[in-house]
N, C-alpha and C positions, 0 to 999 in steps of 0.2 A: 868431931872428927879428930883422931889423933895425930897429934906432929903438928898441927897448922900454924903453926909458932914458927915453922922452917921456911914458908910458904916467900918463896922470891913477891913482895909485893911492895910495890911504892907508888905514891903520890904524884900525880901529873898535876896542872892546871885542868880544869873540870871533871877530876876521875881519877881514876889508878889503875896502873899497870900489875896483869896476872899473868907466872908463867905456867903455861900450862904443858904437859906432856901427852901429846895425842896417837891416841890407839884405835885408829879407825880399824872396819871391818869385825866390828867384834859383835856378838850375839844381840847387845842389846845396849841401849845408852845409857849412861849412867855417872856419875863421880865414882870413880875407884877408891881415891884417899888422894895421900901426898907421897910422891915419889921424890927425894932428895930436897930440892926448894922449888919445886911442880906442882903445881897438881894436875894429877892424873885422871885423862878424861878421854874412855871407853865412847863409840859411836860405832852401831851398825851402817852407815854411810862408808862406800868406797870412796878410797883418798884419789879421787879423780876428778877433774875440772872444779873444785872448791866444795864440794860437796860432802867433806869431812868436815872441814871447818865450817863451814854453815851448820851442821848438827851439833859441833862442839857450842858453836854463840849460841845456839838455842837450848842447849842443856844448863849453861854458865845463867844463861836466864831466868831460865826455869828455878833453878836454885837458888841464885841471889835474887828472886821476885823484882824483877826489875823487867822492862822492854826490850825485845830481842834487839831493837836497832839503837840499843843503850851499847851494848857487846861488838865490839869492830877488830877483826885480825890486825895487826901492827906491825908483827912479823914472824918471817917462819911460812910463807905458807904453803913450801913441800918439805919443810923441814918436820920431824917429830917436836922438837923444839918451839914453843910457840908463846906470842905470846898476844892477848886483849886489853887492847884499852875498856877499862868499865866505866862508862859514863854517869855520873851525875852520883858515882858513890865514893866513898873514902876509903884508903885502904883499910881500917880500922871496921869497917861496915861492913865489909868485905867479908873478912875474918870471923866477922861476928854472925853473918847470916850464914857462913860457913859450918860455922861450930854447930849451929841450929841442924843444919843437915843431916 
């Protein structure tokens, strides 16, 4: 994935924080790429009653191969602006199963 070197990402205690840039209502789910130090993440889920961000955990899942209930919102969540705690990975892992992508 190109830019992901931009990617706002850091190290918590058990995990690391993703910011991500959310585009619900769109055709289909997917990782876009990296928008600024985002990354950008497409979901056909309406941004209503948490039902965007629940497709967004589950696509961050899907692609970092990891557990949906590994992926928890933190903040942001009527914001475009958002951002995941990723549990039980490094940011470094992160990045790297990214790239894989």
């Amino acid at each position: 994935m190109k830019d992901i070197g931009n990617l706002k990402l850091h190290d918590v205690e058990g995990g690391c924080v993703l910011a991500v840039k959310a585009v619900p209502g769109a055709s289909r789910d997917r990782i876009v790429g990296v928008l600024g130090d985002c990354l950008k993440v497409a979901v056909s889920a309406a941004p209503e009653k948490g039902k965007a961000n629940a497709a967004i955990a589950t696509v961050l899942a899907s692609a970092l191969g990891c557990d949906r209930r590994s992926v928890t919102l933190t903040s942001g969540p009527t914001a475009p602006r958002k951002e995941f705690l990723i549990t039980g990975l490094s940011a470094e892992e992160v990045r790297q199963r990214l790239t894989r992508e």
